[in-house]
C-alpha positions in Angstrom: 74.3 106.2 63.6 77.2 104.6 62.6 78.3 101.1 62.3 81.8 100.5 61.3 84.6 97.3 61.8 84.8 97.3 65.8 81.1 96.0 66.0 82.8 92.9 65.9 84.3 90.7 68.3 88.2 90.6 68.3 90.3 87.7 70.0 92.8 88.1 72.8 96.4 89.1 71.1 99.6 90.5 72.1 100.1 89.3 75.7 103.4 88.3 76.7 104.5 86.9 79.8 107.0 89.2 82.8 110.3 87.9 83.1 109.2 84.1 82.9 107.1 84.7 85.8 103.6 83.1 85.3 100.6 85.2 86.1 102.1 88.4 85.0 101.1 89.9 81.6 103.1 93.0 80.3 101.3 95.1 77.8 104.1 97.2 75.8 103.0 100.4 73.8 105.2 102.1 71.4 105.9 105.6 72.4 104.9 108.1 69.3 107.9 109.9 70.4 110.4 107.3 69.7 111.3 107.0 73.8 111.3 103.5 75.4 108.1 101.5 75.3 105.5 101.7 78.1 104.7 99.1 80.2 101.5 98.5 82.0 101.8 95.2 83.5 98.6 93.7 85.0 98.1 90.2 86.6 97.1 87.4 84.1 93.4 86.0 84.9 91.0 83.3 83.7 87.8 85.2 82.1 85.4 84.0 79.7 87.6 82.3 77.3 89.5 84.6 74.8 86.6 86.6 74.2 86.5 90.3 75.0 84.0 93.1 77.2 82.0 94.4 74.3 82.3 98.2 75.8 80.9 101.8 74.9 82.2 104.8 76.1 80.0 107.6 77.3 81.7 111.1 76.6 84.3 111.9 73.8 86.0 114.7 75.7 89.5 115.2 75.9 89.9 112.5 78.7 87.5 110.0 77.1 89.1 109.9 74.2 92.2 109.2 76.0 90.3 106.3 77.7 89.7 104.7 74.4 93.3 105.4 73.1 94.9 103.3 76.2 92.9 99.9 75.4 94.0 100.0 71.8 95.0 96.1 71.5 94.1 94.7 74.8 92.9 91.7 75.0 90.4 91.9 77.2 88.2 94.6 76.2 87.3 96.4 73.1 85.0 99.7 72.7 81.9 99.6 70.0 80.1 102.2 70.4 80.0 106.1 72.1 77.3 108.3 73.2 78.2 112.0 72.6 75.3 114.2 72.3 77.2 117.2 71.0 79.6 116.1 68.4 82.4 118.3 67.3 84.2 117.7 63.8 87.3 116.6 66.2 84.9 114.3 68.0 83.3 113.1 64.7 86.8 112.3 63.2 87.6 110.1 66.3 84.4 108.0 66.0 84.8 107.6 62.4 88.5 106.9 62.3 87.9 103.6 65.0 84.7 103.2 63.1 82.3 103.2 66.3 79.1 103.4 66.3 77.7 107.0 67.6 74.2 107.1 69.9 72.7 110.8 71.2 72.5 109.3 75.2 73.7 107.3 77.6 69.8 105.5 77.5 70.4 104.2 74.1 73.6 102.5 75.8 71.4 101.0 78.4 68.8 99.6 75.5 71.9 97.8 73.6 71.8 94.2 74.3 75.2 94.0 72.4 77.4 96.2 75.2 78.1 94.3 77.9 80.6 97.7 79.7 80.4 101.1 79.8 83.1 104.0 80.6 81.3 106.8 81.5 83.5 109.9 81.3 80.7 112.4 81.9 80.0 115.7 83.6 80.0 114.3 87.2 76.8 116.1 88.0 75.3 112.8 86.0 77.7 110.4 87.0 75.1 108.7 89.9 71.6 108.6 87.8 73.6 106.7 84.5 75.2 104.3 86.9 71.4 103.3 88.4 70.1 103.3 84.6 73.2 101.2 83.2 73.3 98.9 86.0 69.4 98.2 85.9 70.0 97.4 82.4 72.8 94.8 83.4 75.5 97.0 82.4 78.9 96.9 84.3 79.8 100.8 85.1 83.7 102.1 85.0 82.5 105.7 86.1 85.4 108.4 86.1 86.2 110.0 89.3 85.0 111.9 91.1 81.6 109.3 91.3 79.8 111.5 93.1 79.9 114.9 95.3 78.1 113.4 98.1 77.7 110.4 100.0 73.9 109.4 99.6 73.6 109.4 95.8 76.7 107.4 95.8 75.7 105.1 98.2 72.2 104.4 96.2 74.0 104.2 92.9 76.3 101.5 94.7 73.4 99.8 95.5 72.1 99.7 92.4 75.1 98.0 91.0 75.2 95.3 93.6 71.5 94.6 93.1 71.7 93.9 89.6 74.9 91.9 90.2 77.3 94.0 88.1 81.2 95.6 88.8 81.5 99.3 89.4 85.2 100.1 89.0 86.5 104.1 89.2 89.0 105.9 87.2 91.5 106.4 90.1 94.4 105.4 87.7 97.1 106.8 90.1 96.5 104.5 92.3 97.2 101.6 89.5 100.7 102.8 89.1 103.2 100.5 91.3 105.1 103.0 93.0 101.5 103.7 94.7 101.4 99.8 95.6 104.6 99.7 96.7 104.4 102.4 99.3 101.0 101.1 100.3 102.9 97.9 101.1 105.9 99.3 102.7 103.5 101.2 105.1 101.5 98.4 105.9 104.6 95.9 106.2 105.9 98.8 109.2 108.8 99.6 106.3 107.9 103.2 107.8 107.6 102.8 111.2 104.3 104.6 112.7 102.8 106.9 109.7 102.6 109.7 110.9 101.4 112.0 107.8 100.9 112.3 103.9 101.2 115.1 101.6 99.9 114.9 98.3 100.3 118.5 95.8 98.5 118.7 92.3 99.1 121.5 90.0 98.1 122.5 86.3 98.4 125.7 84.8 94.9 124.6 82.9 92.8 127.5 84.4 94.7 130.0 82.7 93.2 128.6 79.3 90.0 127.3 80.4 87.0 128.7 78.4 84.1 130.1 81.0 81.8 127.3 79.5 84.1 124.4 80.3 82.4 122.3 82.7 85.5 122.1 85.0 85.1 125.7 85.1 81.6 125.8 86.3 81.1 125.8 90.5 78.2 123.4 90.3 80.0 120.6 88.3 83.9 121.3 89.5 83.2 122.7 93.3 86.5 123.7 94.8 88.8 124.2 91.8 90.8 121.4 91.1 88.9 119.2 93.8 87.3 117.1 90.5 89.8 117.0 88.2 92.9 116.7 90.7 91.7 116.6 94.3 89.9 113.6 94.4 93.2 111.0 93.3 94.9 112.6 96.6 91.4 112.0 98.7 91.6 108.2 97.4 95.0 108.0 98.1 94.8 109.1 101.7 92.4 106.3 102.0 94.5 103.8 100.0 97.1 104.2 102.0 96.0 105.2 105.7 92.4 104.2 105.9 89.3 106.0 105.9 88.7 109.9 107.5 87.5 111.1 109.9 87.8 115.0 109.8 88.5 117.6 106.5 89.2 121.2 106.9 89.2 123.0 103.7 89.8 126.6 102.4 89.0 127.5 98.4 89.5 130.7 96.7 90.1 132.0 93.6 93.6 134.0 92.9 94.4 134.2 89.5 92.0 134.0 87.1 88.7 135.1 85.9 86.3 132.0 86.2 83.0 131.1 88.3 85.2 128.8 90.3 88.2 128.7 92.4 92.1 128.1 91.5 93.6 127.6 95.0 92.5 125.1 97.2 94.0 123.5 100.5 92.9 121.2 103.0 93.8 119.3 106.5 92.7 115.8 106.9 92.5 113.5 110.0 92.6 109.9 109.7 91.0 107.6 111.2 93.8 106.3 112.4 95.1 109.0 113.9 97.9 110.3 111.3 97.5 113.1 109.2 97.1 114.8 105.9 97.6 117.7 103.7 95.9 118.4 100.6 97.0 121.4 98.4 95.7 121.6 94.8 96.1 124.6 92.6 94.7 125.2 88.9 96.9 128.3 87.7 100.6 127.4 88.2 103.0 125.5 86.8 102.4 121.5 86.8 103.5 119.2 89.9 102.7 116.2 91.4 103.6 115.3 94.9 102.9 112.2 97.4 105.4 112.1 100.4 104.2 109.9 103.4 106.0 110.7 106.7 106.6 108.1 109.4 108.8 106.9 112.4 111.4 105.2 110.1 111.6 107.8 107.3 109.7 109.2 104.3 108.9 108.4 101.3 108.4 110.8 98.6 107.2 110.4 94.7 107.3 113.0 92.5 105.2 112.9 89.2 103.4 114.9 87.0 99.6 116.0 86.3 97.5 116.0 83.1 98.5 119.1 81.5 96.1 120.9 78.6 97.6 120.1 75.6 100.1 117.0 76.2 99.7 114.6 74.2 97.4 110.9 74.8 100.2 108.7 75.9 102.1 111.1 78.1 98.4 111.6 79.9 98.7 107.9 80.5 101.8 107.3 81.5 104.1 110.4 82.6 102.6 110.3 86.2 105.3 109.2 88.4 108.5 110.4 87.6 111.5 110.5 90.6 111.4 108.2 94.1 113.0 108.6 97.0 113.1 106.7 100.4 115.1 108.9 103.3 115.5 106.8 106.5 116.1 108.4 109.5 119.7 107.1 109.9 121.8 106.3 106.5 121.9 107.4 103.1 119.1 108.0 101.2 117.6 105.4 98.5 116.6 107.3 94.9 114.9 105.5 92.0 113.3 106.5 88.7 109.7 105.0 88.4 108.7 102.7 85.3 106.7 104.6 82.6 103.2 102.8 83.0 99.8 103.1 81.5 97.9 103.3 84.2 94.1 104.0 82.9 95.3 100.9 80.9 96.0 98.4 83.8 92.9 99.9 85.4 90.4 99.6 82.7 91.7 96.2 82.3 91.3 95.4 86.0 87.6 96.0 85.5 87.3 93.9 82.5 88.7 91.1 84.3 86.4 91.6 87.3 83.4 92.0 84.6 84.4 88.2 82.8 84.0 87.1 86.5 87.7 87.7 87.4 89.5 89.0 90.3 87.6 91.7 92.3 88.3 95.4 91.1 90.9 96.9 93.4 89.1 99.5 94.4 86.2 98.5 96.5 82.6 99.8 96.1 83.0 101.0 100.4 86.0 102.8 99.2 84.1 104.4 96.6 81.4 105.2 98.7 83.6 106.6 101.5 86.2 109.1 98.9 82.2 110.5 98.1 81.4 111.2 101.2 85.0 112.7 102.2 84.7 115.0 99.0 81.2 116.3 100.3 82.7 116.9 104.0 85.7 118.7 102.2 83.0 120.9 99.5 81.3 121.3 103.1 84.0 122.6 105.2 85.2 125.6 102.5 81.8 126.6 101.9 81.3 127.1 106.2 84.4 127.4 107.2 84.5 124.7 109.5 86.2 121.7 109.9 83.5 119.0 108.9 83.4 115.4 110.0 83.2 112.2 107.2 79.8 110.7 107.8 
């Protein structure tokens, strides 16, 4: 094990206030590549004092790693410790270079009575069973997406959480960005008339280098191609911005490359609501990302980007949103370039604020529960064929 200089406690630094406006904090992170700086501004909220979540992290992948890199200097939260069973010299030189302690097992997380957080970016085969164990042990959970495949183990692990009185939060960082609360504002303020339909398209070319053992490549941790690693941000933002399903037809198949699981996926959603929704998600062409919400007054369309192997951290973080348009249905069209924001950042720090007894985390434990049990009516519907209902 190893015990280095983060064991400690550091004190809230390097908040500055928005524009004069008071209860706005803007975080700004120099860009490596000498561009502009990237904001991630996050609401400014009493919590205990000036002292931070004392958190681990649960998975040094790629895309826990990247986790850890977008709290460097916050203020409210601070990683001390990972549990990696399989270390990797890349893996070893992270821990050692931020000087965090290393454990074999997400149980020895649940024994520390020094971690108050933990980020679990694990296979999500696990993702319900460490929740339980961590919560039990008075942990508060940020669990990756997806949370689970099905609806009962994540209602139970939910559960779990609220019985020992702790905050789940999700790693849905899209929906953190503010062009994604904007539009969620303009349709529910009737800026779009009736909605009628969504759209959302994620593509990565990562399938064409994917290594057979990657879990993402594996059927029984990554059903339905890109449903875990890209799918499941359009599912949650269906229900961010229309309310919850009711029906999913999906179709999955595999196209291009030589893996155990598919690379094309599409799906048709109806809301509860009555409007509509597309899903298409592919994992062997060129990247794109895609949300375009249709209603009586016009449409709305963002276009962004997706986590491509190989980019670097901070463009991960905050090269999601990219172009904006607004097209009414009479008059010129309104375009606008979206700010460059960390978005795992502001949600990370959203669950530390709701873990010092802050604000609520945005994203409900119901929502949670609900984006489950839509991802196990969509797995559902492409393996029968069938149009499946959301239980």
């Amino acid at each position: 094990m190893r015990r280095g200089a983060a064991d400690g406690v550091r004190r809230a630094t390097g908040a500055g206030q928005v524009g004069g406006r008071p209860g706005l904090t803007l975080h700004r992170t120099p860009c490596r590549d000498g561009g502009r700086p990237v904001r991630a501004v996050v609401k400014q909220q009493h919590h205990r004092g000036d002292v931070m979540i004392r958190t681990a992290i649960a998975g040094l992948g790629w895309w826990g790693r990247t986790l850890v890199e977008s709290i460097d200097g916050s203020a409210l939260m601070t990683v001390v410790a990972a549990a990696q069973p399989r270390v990797s010299p890349e893996i070893d030189a992270f821990i050692t270079a931020r000087g965090l302690r290393h454990v074999a097992s997400v149980d020895e997380l649940a024994k520390d009575d020094g971690i108050e957080a933990v980020i679990l970016a694990t296979p999500p085969s696990g993702h319900a069973a460490e929740t339980t164990t961590l919560a039990r042990a008075g942990k508060h959970v940020f669990c990756e997406k997806p949370f689970t495949y099905d609806k009962a183990s994540a209602a139970a692990a939910a559960a779990a959480v609220e019985k020992a009185g702790v905050v789940l939060g999700i790693g849905f960082n899209r929906r953190f960005h503010p062009e994604m609360e904007k539009l969620r504002e303009r349709i529910r303020s009737g800026g779009l008339g009736v909605l009628e339909h969504i759209e959302c398209i994620m593509t990565v070319p990562n399938a064409l280098f994917m290594p057979k053992t990657a879990w993402r490549a594996k059927p029984e941790e990554a059903p339905c191609g890109a449903l875990a690693p890209l799918g499941v941000h359009a599912i949650d933002a269906f229900i961010q911005l229309a309310g919850e399903i009711e029906t999913i037809y999906c179709q999955s198949t595999r196209r291009a490359v030589d893996l155990p699981t598919d690379d094309t996926t599409s799906a048709l959603f109806r809301m509860k609501s009555g409007a509509s929704a597309y899903l298409g998600m592919m994992m062997a062409t060129a990247p794109a990302f895609v949300v375009q919400a249709y209603g009586s007054k016009g449409w709305v369309r963002l276009d962004g980007m997706t986590h491509v192997a190989g980019a670097s951290s901070e463009e991960r973080r905050t090269g999601l949103f990219a172009e904006c348009r607004f097209q009414p249905v009479q008059g010129e069209a309104e375009t606008w370039a979206a700010d460059r924001v960390d978005t795992a950042r502001v949600g990370l720090e959203a669950f530390a604020r709701a873990a010092a007894g802050g604000p609520a985390f945005p994203v409900t434990p119901a929502e949670i529960v609900h984006g489950a049990a839509a991802t196990e009516a969509l797995i559902r519907s492409a393996a029968t064929g069938q149009a499946q209902r959301v239980e």
